[in-house]
Every structure is written in C-alpha cells, then in structure tokens.
N, C-alpha and C positions, 0 to 999 in steps of 0.2 A: 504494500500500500504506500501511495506518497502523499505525504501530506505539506501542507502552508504553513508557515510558520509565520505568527502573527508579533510584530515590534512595535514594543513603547520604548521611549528613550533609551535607543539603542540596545535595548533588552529584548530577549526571545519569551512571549510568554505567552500565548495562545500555539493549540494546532489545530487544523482543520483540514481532513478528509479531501484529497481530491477525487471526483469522481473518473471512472476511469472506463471505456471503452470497448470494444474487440473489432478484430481487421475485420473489413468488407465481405468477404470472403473465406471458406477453411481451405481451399486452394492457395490461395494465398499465404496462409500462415503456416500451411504442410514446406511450399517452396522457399517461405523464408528458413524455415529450421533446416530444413535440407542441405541448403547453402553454408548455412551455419555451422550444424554439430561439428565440425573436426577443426576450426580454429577459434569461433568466436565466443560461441555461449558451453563450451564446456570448456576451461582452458589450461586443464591439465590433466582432462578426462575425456578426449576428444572421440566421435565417430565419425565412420566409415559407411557413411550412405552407398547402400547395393540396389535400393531400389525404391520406387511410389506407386502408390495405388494407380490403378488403370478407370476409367468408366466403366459401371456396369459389372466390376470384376469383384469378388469375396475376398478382402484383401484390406491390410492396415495400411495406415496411411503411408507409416513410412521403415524401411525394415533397415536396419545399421550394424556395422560390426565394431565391436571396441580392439582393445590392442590383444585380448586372450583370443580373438576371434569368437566372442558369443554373439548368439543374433541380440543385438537390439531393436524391439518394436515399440511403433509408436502410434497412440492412438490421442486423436483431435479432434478438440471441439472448440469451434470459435466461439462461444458463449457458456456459460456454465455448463458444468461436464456434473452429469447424473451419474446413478450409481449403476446404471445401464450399459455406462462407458467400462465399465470393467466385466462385464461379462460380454463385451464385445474382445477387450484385448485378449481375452483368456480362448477365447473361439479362435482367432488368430494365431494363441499361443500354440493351442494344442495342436494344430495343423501344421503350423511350421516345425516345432518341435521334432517332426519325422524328414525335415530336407536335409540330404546328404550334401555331401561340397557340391556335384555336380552340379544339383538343383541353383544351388545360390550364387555358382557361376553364371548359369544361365541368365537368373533372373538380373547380375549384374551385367550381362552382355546386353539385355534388351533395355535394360536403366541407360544406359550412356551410349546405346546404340551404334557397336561397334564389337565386332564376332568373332575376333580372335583375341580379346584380353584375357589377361591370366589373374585369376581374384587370387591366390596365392603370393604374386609377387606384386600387383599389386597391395595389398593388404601391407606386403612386409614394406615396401616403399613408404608409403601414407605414414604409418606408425615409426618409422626408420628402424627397423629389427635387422641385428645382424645374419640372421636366416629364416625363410621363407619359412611360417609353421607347416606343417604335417596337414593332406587334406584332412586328417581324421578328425585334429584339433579342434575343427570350426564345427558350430553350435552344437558344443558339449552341452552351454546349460542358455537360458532364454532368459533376456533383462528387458521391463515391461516397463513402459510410460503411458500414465495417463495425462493429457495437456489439455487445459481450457481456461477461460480469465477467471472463474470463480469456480467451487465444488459443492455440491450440496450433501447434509448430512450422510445420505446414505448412501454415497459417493466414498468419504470419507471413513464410515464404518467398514463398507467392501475392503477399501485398500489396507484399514488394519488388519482387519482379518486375516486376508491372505498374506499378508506382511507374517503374522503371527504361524500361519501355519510353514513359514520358511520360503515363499515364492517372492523373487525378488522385484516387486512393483512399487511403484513410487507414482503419486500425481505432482504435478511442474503446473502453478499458477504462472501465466504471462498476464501482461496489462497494457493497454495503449494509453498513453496521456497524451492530451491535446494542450498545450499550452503555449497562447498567438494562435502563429498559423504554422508551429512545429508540430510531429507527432513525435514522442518516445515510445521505446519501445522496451517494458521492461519483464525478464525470464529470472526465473529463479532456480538456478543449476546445482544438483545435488553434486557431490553431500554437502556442502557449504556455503555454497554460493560464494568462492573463495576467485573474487576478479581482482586486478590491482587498481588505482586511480589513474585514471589516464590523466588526469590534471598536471602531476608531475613528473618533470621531466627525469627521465632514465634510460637507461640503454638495452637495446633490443640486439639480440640478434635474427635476421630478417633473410630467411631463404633464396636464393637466386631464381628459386621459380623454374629451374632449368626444364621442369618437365615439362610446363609449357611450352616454353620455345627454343628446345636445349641452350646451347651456348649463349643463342643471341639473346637472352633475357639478363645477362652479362654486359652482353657490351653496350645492349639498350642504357643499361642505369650508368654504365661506367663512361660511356660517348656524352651521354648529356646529361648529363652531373644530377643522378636523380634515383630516389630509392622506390620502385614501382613494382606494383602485384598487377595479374592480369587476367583475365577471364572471367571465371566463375570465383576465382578468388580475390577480385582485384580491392573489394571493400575491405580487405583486411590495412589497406593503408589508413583506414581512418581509424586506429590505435595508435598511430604516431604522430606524434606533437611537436611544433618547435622547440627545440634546442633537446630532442631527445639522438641520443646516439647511437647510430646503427652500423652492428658488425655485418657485412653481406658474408653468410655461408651460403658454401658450394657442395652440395649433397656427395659425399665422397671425398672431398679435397677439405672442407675446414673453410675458415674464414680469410678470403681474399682482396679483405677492405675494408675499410671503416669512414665515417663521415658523421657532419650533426646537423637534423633537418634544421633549414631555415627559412621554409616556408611555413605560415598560419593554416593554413587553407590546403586541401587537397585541390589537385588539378587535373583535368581528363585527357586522356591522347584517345579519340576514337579512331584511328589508322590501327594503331598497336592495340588496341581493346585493353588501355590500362588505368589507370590512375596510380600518381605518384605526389610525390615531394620534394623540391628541393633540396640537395645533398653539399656541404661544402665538405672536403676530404680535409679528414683529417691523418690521414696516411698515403702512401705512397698506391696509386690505382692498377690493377690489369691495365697489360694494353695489347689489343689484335695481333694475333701473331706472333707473338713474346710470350716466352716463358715468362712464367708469374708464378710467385711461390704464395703459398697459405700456413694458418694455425689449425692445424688438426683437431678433430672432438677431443684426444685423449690428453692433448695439453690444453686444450681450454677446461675441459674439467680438472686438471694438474694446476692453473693456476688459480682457478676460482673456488677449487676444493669441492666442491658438487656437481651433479651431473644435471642433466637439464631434458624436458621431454620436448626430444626432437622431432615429431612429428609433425607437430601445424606450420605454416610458413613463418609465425612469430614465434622463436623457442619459449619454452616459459622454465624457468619464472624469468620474470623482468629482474634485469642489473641495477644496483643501488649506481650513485654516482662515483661511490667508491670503486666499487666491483668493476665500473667501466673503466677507468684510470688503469687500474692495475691489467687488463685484458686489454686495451691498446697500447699501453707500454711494451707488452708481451708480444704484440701483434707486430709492433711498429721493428721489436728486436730483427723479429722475422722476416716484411714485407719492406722496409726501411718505411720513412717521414715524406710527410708530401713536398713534391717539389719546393 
C-alpha cells in the first residue's frame, strides 16, 4: 500500500491511503511480468520465462524456470484474485507436474518461436551455471504464484492451507498508482521484497548483452560512449542513474571496462532497438580489432570477497561506492587508465 504523508511545520504527521488501481488488461500485466521475472522484479531470485498462455488453450498464464530448473507457474488476475484463483493454479499444477524436458523444450520453442533452441543451454546461459543441468533435473518439484492487486479472505485461507500442507504457493499483490499523469507500478517479490534504492548512486556491473548482438553490443557502447541494453531487455537501463558506475562484463571474459553514467534521463536509439546512457570512461576502452584484456568472475569475487548472481544483465547485489573504488582500481591494474 502507498500512502500520503501529510506536513505541518515541517513535521510528518498524518497518513493517508492512496487509492490504487489495476492494468487495463491481464494480457497486459501477464506481458509485463514476463519481460520482467529474470532481471527486474525478482533481483536475486530471477526466472526463466518458457512460455504464455495461448487463446482458447487450458493453460497458466505464464510457466518459468528458476536456477534448480523447477517449473514456475503463474496465475493472474488483474483485479482481486479469489480463492478460485488457487484451484485454478493447482489444475495447472497437476498437469504440468507430469512434463518431461522434452515437453518444456517444446513449449519453449513455440514461446520464442524458433525450432532449434536448446532449453538446457539455454537455461545454463540465462542463470550463468558453469554446466548445463541434466535433462532429468528440470521440474523435479513445481513453485506456484498467485498474482492480483488485492486477495480476498478465502483467497488467503486457500494459500495457507496448502502452504501448510508443504506445496510451495505464495500470492504477489501488484498495485498501479496514478499520480499526475504518471503511472507506478508496484510488485511485491518474495521472500522479501529485498530491491536496492535506485536513488543512490552505486556501481553496477552491467552485461554486454553479447547474446543479443554478439560482439557488436560491445562496440555499440564502447564506439559511442554509452552503457545500453537492447531488445526485450533494453528497460533494464532505467536502474541506472547519474553518477552510478558501470563495470561492462563480457559473458566468459570478465569485465572489459568501466565508466560513470552522466546522463539524467535514458535515451532511445530505435535503429539498434536500445536504450542507453551516457558513459564517461573511467578506464582504458576495447577497441575493434585489438586485443583487449579483462577482470575475470574469479578475481572480481577475489577482490570484492563475495560472489554475485550472474545471471540478469544487472549483476546483483549493487557495489557500495567503496566496493567500486576498490574493483576499478583492480580493473584499471589490469585494462590500464583512460587515455
């Protein structure tokens, strides 16, 4: 819930209920989540969308793999979610419950509509796993979401229940706030709802994106001095803020660069289907056709002392400003200082 916060001289001492909303549409708010689960609204517990419901077909909204490879399924309601909503997920559970890998290769082949992907290496990609799990691995056990902006009692009761008898379902309130002529959009990600503040500045390390456009998602940022995501991922630039500092890792090689946005504002290239930010280098850049040297995972986690979950294009957790200092020093030993 977000509420107003009402001020007399300079004191906080009313609050007040905003009222809050849902999207137009559940189409819409299945596409939003979809886009989302694996960088934005879980961000250290990310999924692997395999697939969406079809028209007309017996089918959850939306079916996900975490890093063990279990199915995750998802069931939505753009308005308050009944207690009807769970004996719909549990119908879908038990169905899925019997798909072998094949099955959820396939269904991943007709989600992204392209017939010879491999959900296995994919899978280990996404997650960055240093080996492809075992087809056998994938949906050992089934992880159940119910989603809607509000739940009504026996809504509520359902989920403990089966909560209680060990099946693992959880309901996820979202809310739309209107305030002006913005809309917010707010999710609450178990188990904690553990996001950082993007108000303050920090430092990121921020994927090359390679698999979009192999190499050239490299020289895009490194040619015009700019930290940019692309496609289906490309919203992930608006986690970055001015004066936050971004190490560009290169999936296999480590971090091959560093810089600190200086722009306010994101900005769109619709040629390259990106959005980015302006980057001033703070270390020495790749450049076309030159060897270029990087800091590898096992010495970034050597100098930071923790490891980091490499799968979304933002690593998480976010670098204090300390932690970045000490990781471009580290970088700079290795790539040298900007011109």
């Amino acid at each position: 819930m977000l509420y107003q916060l009402g001020k007399t001289n300079d004191t906080f001492n009313s609050i007040t209920p905003r009222p809050f909303e849902a999207l137009p549409l559940e189409r819409g708010l299945e596409d939003l989540l979809a886009k989302n689960l694996l960088d934005v609204l879980f961000e250290n517990n990310g999924f692997m969308p395999i697939f969406q419901e079809r028209p007309y077909q017996n089918e959850a909204d939306i079916y996900a793999l975490n890093q063990e490879a279990d199915l995750v399924i998802f069931e939505l309601k753009k308005n308050m979610a009944s207690g009807g909503a769970v004996h719909q997920v549990l119908g879908y559970c038990e169905k899925a419950s019997h798909f072998k890998y094949q099955k959820l290769q396939d269904m991943y082949r007709k989600y992204k509509q392209k017939n010879d992907l491999d959900l296995q290496e994919d899978h280990r990609a996404a997650f960055d796993i240093s080996r492809a799990l075992d087809q056998s691995a994938f949906n050992q056990k089934q992880r159940l979401f119910v989603v809607g902006n509000a739940g009504d009692e026996q809504l509520i009761s359902n989920v403990d229940y089966w909560k209680a008898q060990g099946l693992l379902l959880k309901f996820i309130p979202y809310r739309v706030y209107k305030i002006g002529v913005e809309s917010y959009f707010e999710f609450f990600s178990p188990p904690y709802d553990q996001h950082s503040n993007p108000a303050y500045a920090k430092g990121v390390i921020f994927d090359t994106n390679q698999t979009y456009g192999k190499d050239e998602s490299i020289w895009y940022m490194c040619e015009k001095n700019r930290v940019a995501a692309f496609g289906e991922q490309m919203g992930i630039v608006h986690y970055l803020g001015k004066n936050d500092i971004v190490f560009l890792y290169h999936a296999g090689q480590g971090i091959i660069g560093a810089g600190k946005v200086i722009t306010n504002k994101v900005a769109k290239d619709d040629d390259a289907e990106a959005l980015y930010h302006g980057l001033e280098w703070l270390t020495a850049k790749p450049t076309r056709s030159v060897r270029y040297d990087s800091l590898p995972a096992w010495k970034i986690k050597e100098v930071l002392d923790h490891n980091f979950y490499w799968a979304t294009t933002i690593k998480r957790p976010y670098l204090t400003l300390d932690e970045s200092n000490k990781l471009l020093t580290a970088l700079i030993n290795v790539i040298g200082p900007k011109p």
